[in-house]
C-alpha positions in Angstrom: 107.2 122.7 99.8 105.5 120.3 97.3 101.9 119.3 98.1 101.8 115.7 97.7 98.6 113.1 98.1 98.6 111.5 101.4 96.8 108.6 101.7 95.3 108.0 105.2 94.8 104.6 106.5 91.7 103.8 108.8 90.9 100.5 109.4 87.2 100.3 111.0 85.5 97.9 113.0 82.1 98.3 115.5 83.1 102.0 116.2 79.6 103.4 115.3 80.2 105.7 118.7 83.5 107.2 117.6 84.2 106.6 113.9 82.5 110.0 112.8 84.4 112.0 115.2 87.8 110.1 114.3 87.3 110.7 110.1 86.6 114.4 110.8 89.4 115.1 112.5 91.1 113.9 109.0 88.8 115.9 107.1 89.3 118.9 108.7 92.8 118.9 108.5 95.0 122.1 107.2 96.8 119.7 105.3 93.6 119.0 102.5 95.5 117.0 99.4 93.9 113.5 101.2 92.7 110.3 100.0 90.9 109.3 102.9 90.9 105.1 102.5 88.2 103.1 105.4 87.8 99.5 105.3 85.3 98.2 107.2 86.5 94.8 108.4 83.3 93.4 108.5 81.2 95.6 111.2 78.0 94.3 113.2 76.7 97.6 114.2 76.2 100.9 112.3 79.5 101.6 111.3 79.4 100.8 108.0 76.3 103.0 107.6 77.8 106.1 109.4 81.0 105.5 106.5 78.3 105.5 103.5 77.1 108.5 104.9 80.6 110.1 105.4 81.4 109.2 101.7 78.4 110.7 100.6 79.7 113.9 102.0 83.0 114.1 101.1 84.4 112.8 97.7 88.1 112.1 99.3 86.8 108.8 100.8 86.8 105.8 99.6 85.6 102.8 101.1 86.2 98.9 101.0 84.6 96.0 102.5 86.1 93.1 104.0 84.6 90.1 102.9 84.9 88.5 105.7 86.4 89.7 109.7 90.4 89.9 108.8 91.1 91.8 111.7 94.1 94.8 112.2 97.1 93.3 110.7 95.8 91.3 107.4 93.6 94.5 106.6 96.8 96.9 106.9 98.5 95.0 104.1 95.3 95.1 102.2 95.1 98.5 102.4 98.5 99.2 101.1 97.5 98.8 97.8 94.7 100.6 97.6 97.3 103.9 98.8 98.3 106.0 96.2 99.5 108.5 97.8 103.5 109.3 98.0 102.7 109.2 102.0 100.1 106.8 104.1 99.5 108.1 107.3 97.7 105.5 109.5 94.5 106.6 111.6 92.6 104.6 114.2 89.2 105.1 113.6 88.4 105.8 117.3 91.4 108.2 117.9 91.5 112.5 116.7 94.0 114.0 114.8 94.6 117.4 116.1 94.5 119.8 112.7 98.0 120.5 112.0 99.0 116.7 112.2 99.0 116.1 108.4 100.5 119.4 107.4 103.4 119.1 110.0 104.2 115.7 109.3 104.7 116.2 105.4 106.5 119.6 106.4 109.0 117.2 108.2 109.5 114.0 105.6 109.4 117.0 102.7 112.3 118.7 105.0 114.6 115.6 105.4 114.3 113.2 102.5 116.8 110.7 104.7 114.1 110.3 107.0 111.4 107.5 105.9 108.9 107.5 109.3 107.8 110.1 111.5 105.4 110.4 113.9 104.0 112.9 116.6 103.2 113.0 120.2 100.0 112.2 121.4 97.7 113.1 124.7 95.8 109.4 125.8 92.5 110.0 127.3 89.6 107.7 128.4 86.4 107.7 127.0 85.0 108.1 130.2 86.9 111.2 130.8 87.7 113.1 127.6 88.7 116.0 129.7 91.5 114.5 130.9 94.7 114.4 128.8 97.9 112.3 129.9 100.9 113.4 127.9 103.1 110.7 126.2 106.8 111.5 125.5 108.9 109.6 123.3 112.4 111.0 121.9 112.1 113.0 118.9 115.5 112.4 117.4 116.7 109.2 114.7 119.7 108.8 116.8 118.0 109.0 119.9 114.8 106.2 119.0 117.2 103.8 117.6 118.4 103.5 121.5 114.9 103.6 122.8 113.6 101.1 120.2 115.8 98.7 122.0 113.7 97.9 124.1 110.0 99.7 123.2 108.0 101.4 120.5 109.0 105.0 120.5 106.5 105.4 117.1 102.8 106.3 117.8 101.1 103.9 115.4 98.4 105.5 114.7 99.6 109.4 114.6 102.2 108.1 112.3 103.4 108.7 108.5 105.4 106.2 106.3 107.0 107.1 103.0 105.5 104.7 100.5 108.9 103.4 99.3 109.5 101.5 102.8 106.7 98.7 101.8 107.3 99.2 98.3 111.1 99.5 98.2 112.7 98.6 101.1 110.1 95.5 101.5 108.9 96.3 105.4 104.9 95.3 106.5 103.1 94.9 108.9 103.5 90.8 109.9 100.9 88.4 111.6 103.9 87.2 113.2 104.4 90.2 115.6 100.5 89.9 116.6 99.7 92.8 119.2 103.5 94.6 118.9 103.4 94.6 114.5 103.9 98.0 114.9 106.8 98.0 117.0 108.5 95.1 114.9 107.8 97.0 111.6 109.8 100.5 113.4 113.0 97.7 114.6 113.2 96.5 111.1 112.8 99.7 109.9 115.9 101.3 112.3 118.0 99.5 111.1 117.4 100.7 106.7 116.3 103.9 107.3 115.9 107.1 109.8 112.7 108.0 111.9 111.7 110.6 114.1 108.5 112.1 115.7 107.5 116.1 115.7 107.7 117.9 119.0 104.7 118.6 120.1 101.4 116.2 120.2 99.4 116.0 117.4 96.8 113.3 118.2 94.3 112.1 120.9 94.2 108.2 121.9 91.3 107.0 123.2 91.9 104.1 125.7 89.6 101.5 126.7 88.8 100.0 129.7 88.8 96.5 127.0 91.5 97.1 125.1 93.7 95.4 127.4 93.5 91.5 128.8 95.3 89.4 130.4 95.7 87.0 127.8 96.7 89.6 125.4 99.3 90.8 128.0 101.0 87.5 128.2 101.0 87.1 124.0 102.3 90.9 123.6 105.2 89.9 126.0 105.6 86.8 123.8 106.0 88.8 120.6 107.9 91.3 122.3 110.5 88.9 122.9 110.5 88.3 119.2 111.1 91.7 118.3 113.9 91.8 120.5 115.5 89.2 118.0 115.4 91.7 115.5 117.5 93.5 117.3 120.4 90.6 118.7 120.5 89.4 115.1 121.2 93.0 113.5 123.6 93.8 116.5 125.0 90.0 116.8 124.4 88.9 120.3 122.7 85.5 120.9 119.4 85.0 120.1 118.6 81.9 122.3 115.5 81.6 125.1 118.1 82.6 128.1 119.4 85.4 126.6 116.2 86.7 125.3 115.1 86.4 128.4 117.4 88.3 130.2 117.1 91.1 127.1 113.4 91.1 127.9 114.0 91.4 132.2 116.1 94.3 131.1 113.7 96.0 129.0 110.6 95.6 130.7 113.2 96.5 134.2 112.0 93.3 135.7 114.4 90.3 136.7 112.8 87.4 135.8 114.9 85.9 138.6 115.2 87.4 142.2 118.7 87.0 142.7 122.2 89.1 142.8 123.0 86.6 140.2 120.3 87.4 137.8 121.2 91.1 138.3 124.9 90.6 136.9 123.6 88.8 133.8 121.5 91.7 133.5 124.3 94.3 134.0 126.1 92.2 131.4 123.7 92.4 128.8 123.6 96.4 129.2 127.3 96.7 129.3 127.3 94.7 125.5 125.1 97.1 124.6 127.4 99.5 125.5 130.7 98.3 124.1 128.6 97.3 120.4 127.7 100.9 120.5 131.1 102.1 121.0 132.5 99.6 118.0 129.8 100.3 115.6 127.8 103.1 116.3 124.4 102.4 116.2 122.6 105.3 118.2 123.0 107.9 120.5 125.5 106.9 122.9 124.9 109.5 126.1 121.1 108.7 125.5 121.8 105.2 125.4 123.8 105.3 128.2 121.4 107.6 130.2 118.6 105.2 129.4 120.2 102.2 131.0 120.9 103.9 133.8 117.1 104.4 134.6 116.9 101.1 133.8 119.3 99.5 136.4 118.0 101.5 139.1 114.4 100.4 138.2 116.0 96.7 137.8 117.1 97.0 141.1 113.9 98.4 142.3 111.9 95.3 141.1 114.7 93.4 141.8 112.4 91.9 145.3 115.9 91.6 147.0 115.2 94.2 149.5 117.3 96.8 151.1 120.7 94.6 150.2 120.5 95.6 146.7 121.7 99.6 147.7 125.0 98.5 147.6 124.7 96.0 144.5 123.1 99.1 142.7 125.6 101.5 143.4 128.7 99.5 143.0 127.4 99.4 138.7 129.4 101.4 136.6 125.0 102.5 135.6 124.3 103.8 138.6 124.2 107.8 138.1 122.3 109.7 140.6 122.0 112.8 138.1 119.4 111.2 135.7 117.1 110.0 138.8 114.8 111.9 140.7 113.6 112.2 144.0 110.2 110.0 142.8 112.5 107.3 141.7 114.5 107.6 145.3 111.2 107.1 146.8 109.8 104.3 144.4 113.3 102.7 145.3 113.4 102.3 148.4 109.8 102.3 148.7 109.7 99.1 146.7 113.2 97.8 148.6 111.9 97.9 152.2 108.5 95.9 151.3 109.9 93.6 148.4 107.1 94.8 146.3 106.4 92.8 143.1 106.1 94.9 139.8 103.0 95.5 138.3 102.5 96.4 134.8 101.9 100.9 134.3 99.2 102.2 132.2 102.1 103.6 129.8 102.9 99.9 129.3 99.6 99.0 128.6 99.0 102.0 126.4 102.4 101.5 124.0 101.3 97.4 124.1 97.5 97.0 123.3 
């Protein structure tokens, strides 16, 4: 295998009480050909210090200063061009890379030179609990995350690493546009020019926050999800206007906008066009993508606040498969169906969406 520079990407701002721990996790890697690049987007407590001192210590930093607060998107794209490396891996500066991240990651792009992103699994934890880990599982396979892309990011932002030729070649960034989900637009752009994957096993900690999530950023995240989703009508040509983006988004978030039997069958119809464009021009997986909308009509169904009528609606679909549910989903079912429950957004969905 070659050994070539990585550049790793930490954008930095008023993390005084984690940004030591996050660089030295990069540091200490196994993989050690690094240029380490942290911009401090204009900090008001001692990060910036604790970076001088880091720099001081090890001479594969390098640090830049905003000039003024440009926040997580605009100082990505700045820091682009200061990566020389043939691979940027991106690195929150409050997260840990377990050791082996680096070195696996450019095992894997080194080992399949069709692939131009790859990521790992990750363990989320709270601050207030560093002890305990929730696992996060996202397929591992190109042909599997193009299905699961559909509808979410299947790409760990920050455990991830990009070959340089997709900002500098294929002509992908990260866009203000996509505020809150740039990440998950920049992997659906991506899908559809080149191949991804993630390693099988996880290779970084996530730190969550009890502020990382509002309700106002909730609302704007399913905003720009919605325009994410137009990636994907416009690449697969299905409609792109507000009803049917709407329905895409019920679908993918396995909440009806509407609660009717009516609403369902648009939603059914949606899912069966994803279907039959899979079976003209292969796109991804197609028992995956099959199996996935499966889950997704009985969840559909589930949230649908129609109560115990829906059993028959959801079994009459050609989606309903009672081999890829378990007894949990049986019991959220019906659970959900007796009381007409409204949905409530899951910590997963709040951890993939900051």
């Amino acid at each position: 295998m070659n050994n070539p520079l990585v550049s790793v990407l930490i954008p930095c701002y008023n993390v005084e009480k984690y940004v030591e721990e996050s660089v030295n996790s990069i540091l200490k890697q196994t993989y050690t050909n690094l240029q380490v690049i942290l911009i401090n987007d204009c900090s008001t407590d001692r990060t910036g210090e604790i970076l001088q001192r880091l720099a001081g210590e090890d001479s594969r930093i390098t640090i830049f200063e905003n000039e003024k607060n440009l926040k997580l998107i605009v100082t990505l794209n700045k820091g682009l061009a200061y990566c020389k490396g043939e691979y940027i891996a991106r690195m929150d500066a409050d997260d840990i890379s377990l050791p082996t991240r680096i070195e696996k990651e450019v095992t894997f792009l080194e080992r399949n030179r069709d692939h131009d992103i790859v990521s790992t699994l990750f363990y989320a934890f709270r601050t207030e609990n560093p002890g305990k880990r929730d696992f996060h599982h996202s397929p591992l396979k190109d042909e599997e995350l193009r299905a699961y892309l559909l509808f979410k990011s299947g790409i760990c932002h920050p455990a991830v690493m990009i070959r340089k030729r997709v900002f500098t070649e294929l002509g992908l960034g990260f866009e203000t546009e996509y505020l809150h989900v740039e990440d998950y637009a920049l992997w659906s752009k991506a899908m559809y020019k080149t191949k991804l994957a993630n390693v099988g096993e996880p290779l970084l900690l996530y730190r969550v926050h009890k502020s990382q999530i509002s309700s106002v950023h909730e609302d704007l995240q399913t905003d720009n999800k919605k325009k994410v989703f137009k990636i994907h009508c416009r690449h697969l040509g299905l409609p792109t206007d507000n009803e049917f983006i709407d329905i895409y988004s019920s679908v993918a978030e396995c909440v009806p906008l509407h609660s009717s039997f009516k609403y369902l069958d648009k939603c059914e119809d949606f899912m069966l066009s994803l279907i039959n464009i899979n079976k003209e021009k292969p796109f991804c997986d197609a028992k995956y993508l099959e199996r996935m909308l499966s889950i997704h009509w009985l969840r559909l169904c589930a949230n649908s606040r129609l109560g115990l009528k829906v059993m028959s609606r959801l079994k009459k679909s050609p989606f309903y498969k009672e081999e890829n549910y378990t007894s949990r989903d049986f019991a959220v079912l019906y659970t959900k169906c007796t009381f007409k429950l409204k949905y409530k957004k899951s910590f997963i969905y709040k951890l993939v969406f900051r």
